[in-house]
Steps between C-alpha positions, in 0.01 A plus 500: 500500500267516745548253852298201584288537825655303787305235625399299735534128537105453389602705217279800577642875521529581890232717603612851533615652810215575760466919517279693666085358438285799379280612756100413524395899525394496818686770637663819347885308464668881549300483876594151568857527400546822704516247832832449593460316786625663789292466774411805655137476412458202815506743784218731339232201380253430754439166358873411542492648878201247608699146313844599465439316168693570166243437289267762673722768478527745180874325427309167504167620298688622204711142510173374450380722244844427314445134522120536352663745260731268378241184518707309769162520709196386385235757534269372745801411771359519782793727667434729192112508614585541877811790504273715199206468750727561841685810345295785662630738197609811761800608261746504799764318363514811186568732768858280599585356165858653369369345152173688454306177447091593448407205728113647492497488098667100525232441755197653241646271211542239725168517655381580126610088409444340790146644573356494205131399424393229732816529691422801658368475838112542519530818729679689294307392178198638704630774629657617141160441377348720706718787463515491133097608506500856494113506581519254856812768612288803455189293692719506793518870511113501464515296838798574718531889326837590447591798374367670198447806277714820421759663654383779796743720464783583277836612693539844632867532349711265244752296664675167393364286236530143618494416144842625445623398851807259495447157538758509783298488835749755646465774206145653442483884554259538185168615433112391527359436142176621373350129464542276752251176503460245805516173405218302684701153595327168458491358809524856680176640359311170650661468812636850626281788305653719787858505336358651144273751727794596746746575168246717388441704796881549500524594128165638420717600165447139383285388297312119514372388134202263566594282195833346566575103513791319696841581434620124378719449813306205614551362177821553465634306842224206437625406151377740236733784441356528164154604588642685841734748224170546325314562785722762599542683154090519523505647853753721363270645213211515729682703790627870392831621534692351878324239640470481880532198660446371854633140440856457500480183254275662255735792468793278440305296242394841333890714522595144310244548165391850536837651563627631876419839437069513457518288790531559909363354807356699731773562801788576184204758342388666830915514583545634132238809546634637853188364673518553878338284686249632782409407838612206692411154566392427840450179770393582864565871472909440343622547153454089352824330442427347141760279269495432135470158330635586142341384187774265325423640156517887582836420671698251356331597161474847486729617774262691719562467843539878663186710421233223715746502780552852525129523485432305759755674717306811385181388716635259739819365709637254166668184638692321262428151505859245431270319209299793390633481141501101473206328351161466738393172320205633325649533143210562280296168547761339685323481833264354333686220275735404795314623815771307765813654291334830509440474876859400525600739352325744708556403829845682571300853416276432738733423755635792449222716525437355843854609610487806350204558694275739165185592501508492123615298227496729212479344155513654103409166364078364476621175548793553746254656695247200517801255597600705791168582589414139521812401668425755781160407551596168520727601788249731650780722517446873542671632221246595232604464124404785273561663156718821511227642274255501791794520823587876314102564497439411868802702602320792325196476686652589796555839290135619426627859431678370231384513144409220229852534344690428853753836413572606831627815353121553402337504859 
């Protein structure tokens, strides 16, 4: 005989015991649930350094996310609208967590919800509009001429083949591949033609496809991840075999849907085929003292931080800056979505640089390179911002004897 229900005084069965709410599939639940908590993101997160806040520190952002997650937020909160706008999405805190937590892939869904349609800020919705016309990118090269055409030269012997070289920055003995293609960045093709023309003088092995679209990174950090994966699965078709980058965040975005091995910035695929850099760098008649401003992505994301400093060193006296591998505030379209918290950001590397006394801040990043650049000239400081792309050229003018391929061994 089966028991009567207990009840309540009104007569009604209780309502069942509260358990946990099904989520709102916002997020990927295994990433969110991977937090535990601990703390030691706060001391990497820029955001977190300039408030001391909670809620803009990784620990805090994900609390949010959990609370939108779990509908205990409404979705336009305006704390959920300010920290997914303040987070400048460098990836530090995965390089500290004990948990493995993909904070940059939280971020994307994140960003993915909150931005979506007209919530997206106009800037970016211009910006991604811009980039996603194949036809206005290759009228820039028409204009500011980039580099172009076939490869020059093949390579005198076989050595490494960066497409089989470990992702681990500190391996990468292997061989130059038959088919390597230069990516032609977005914003780099517009503004700083000289970095594609400088990566081709020093890897006249390269070739530069004229037909080849943006790599979906902009997307991707604005809102969109969807069309930023496609983006990059079309660049991937329309680029043979490795593809060379010279933008630190477009390599990052590519190693995560193209896989880590048909990708490699520049500095990891000059390091990766035994290039040896020629000539020196020079101010007033002495060898330049030059320091490195790391791009966030290429480090924290892809763990390459050895091959541009030991280039540098190569051509110059290298001077390690205390903040060279912390975010410079420029974070994709950062500067321009939060121009004071970029500056802010920024200010501590500048300091620095006047300390340090360079003559060069060298960059491996398009849009690291504007920030600084704009941040010294707004100092009228001395120091000079530049690609490594076109620092490694101008150190091999000062070698005229030397031929197109920069292998001393060939003089």
């Amino acid at each position: 005989m089966t028991e009567n229900p207990i009840v309540n005084p009104t007569g009604h069965a209780p309502a069942p015991a509260p358990g946990p709410r099904p989520g709102l599939g916002i997020f990927d639940k295994e990433l969110l649930d991977r937090c535990i908590s601990c703390g030691f993101c706060l001391p990497a997160c820029p955001t977190y350094a300039l408030t001391g806040e909670e809620t803009s520190s990784p620990r805090g952002r994900i609390t949010l996310m959990r609370a939108l997650e779990a509908g205990d937020l409404a979705p336009d909160d305006p704390t959920l609208a300010e920290e997914s706008s303040f987070c400048l999405g460098c990836r530090a805190c995965e390089t500290v967590c004990p948990a493995g937590v993909e904070y940059g892939q939280l971020l994307e869904q994140w960003r993915d919800h909150q931005w979506s349609g007209p919530n997206r800020p106009w800037i970016a919705r211009a910006l991604m509009a811009l980039v996603s016309r194949p036809s206005l990118l290759r009228l820039q090269g028409l204009v500011r001429r980039h580099a172009r055409g076939t490869a020059k030269s093949a390579p005198a012997t076989a050595g490494p083949d960066p497409a089989e070289a470990s992702a681990d920055d500190s391996s990468a003995q292997q061989a130059v591949g038959p088919q390597v293609a230069l990516m032609l960045g977005c914003i780099e093709r517009g503004l700083y033609p000289g970095v594609s023309r400088a990566a081709q003088q020093l890897c006249p092995e390269i070739t530069v496809p004229a037909r080849q679209g943006c790599c979906g990174a902009l997307h991707a950090h604005n809102g969109d991840s969807e069309t930023g994966a496609e983006l990059a699965r079309t660049l991937g078709e329309q680029l043979p075999g490795t593809i060379l980058t010279t933008a630190g965040g477009c390599a990052a975005h590519l190693a995560h849907h193209l896989g880590r091995d048909r990708v490699r910035e520049l500095s990891e695929y000059l390091d990766a085929k035994g290039h040896q850099p020629v000539g020196q760098v020079t101010v007033n008649g002495r060898r330049a003292r030059a320091a490195l401003q790391d791009s966030c992505h290429l480090r924290n994301g892809m763990g390459v931080t050895r091959p541009p400093r030991e280039l540098i060193a190569a051509v110059a006296d290298y001077v390690e800056l205390p903040s060279a591998g912390k975010c410079c505030g420029a974070a994709g379209t950062y500067a321009m979505l939060r121009p004071e918290d970029s500056k802010k950001v920024l200010q501590p590397k500048l300091d620095e640089a006047e300390q340090a006394d360079v003559d060069y801040v060298v960059t491996v990043n398009p849009g690291c390179l504007r920030q600084v650049q704009q941040g010294l000239r707004r100092r009228r400081s001395r120091a000079k911002a530049i690609h490594l792309a076109e620092f490694l050229a101008l150190a091999a003018r000062s070698a005229p004897d030397v031929p197109p391929s920069g292998n001393p061994a060939q003089r």
